[in-house]
N, C-alpha and C positions, 0 to 999 in steps of 0.2 A: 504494500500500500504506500500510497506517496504523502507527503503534508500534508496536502490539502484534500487527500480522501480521511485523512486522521482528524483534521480539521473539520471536515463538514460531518464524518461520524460523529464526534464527540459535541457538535453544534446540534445534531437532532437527540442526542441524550439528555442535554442542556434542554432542550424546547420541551421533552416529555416530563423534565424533573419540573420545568413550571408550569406546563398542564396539570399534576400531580398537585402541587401547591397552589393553585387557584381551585380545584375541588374540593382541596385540605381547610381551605378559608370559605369556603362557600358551605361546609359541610358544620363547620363551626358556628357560621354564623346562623343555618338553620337552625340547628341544637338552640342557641342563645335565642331566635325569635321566639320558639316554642318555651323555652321559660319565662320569657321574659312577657310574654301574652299571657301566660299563665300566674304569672305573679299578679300582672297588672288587674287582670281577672280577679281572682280573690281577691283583692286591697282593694277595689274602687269604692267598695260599699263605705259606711261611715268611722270613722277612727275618733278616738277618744280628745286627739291634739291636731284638728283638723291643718296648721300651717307646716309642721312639721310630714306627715301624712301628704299633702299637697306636693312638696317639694319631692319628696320619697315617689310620688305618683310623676312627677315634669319628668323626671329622671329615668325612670321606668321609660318615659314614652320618649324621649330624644335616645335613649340605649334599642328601641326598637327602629326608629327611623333613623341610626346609623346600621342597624342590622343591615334594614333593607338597601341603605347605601353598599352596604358589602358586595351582597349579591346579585344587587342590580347589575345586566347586562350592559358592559361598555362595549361598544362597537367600530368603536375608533374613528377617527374623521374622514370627511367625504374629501380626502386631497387628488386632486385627480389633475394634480402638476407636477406628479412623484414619477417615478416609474413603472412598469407593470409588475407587480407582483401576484404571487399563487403560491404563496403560503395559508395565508389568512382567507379565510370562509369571504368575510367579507367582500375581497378585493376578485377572490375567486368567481362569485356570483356575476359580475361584470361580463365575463369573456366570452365570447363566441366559442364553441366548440375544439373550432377548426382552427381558429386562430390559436386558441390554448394549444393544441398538441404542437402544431409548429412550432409554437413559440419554446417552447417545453424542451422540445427537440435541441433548439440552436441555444441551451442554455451550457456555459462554460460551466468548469468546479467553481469558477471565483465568480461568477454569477451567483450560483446557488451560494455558494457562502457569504457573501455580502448581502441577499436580500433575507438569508436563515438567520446575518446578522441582525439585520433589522426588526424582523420579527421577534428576534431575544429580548432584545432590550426593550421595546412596545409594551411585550407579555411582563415583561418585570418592574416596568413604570406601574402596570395595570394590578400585579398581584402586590406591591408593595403598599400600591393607595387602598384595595381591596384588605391584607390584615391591620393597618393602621386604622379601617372602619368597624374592622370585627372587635379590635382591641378596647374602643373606645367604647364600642356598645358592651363590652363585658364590665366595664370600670364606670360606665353610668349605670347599667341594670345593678352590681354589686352596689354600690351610694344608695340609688331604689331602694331597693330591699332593706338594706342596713336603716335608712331613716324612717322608714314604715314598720320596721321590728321597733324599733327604738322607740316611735310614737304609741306603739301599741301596746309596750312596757311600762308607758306612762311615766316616761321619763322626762319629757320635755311640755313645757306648756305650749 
């Protein structure tokens, strides 16, 4: 094998390890909506220290609308001043058939590795903002919980 067959092998290990990591955050963030619906659920009814209980509730419900920021589908931009690519679903859907296989055809190793490059780093912009959304909904729903247990211990006025 040469460089650049080592090169573009080890570039689509790299692109399944962040397919793997984008289902890893996606799969987290369902787990956390489904608690976090479920907390919210039980708690809305009335608490003994309703401002405390209130804040515990905003919290609950911004840790689920960052969930769903997590999992929300990003589809990446309509740039169509780039070049062709056939990596991405997206960019795929575009092509003519006939044009695809040609095109397919007369791609160099250093074609496909500069645009397998591009695709990595896209996919890694996309799973970095995706667990920094999961992360945040885990440490708002955790605050939720903790000030609606708290209000419910009657601890706080």
């Amino acid at each position: 094998m040469t460089g650049h067959d080592l090169g573009t092998e080890f570039a689509w290990r790299v692109h399944t390890a962040q397919t793997a990591w984008a289902r890893n955050a996606d799969a987290k963030a369902s787990i956390l909506l489904a608690l976090e619906g479920g907390a919210l659920y039980t708690s809305a009814g009335g608490k003994p220290y309703p401002a405390v209980s209130a804040i515990g509730l905003a919290a609950l419900l911004l840790a689920i609308i960052a969930g769903i920021i997590a999992i929300f589908p990003r589809l990446g931009r309509e740039d169509r001043d780039r070049s062709p690519q056939v990596i991405y679903f997206g960019d795929l859907r575009r092509w003519d058939t006939a044009e695809l296989t040609r095109h397919i055809t007369r791609l160099s190793v250093d074609d496909e590795l500069e645009m397998l490059s591009r695709q990595l780093t896209a996919m890694a912009r996309r799973n970095w903002t995706k667990h920094l959304w999961v992360r945040l909904s885990l440490v708002l729903a955790l605050t939720g919980i903790a000030m609606i247990a708290i209000s419910a211990m009657g601890r706080f006025p």
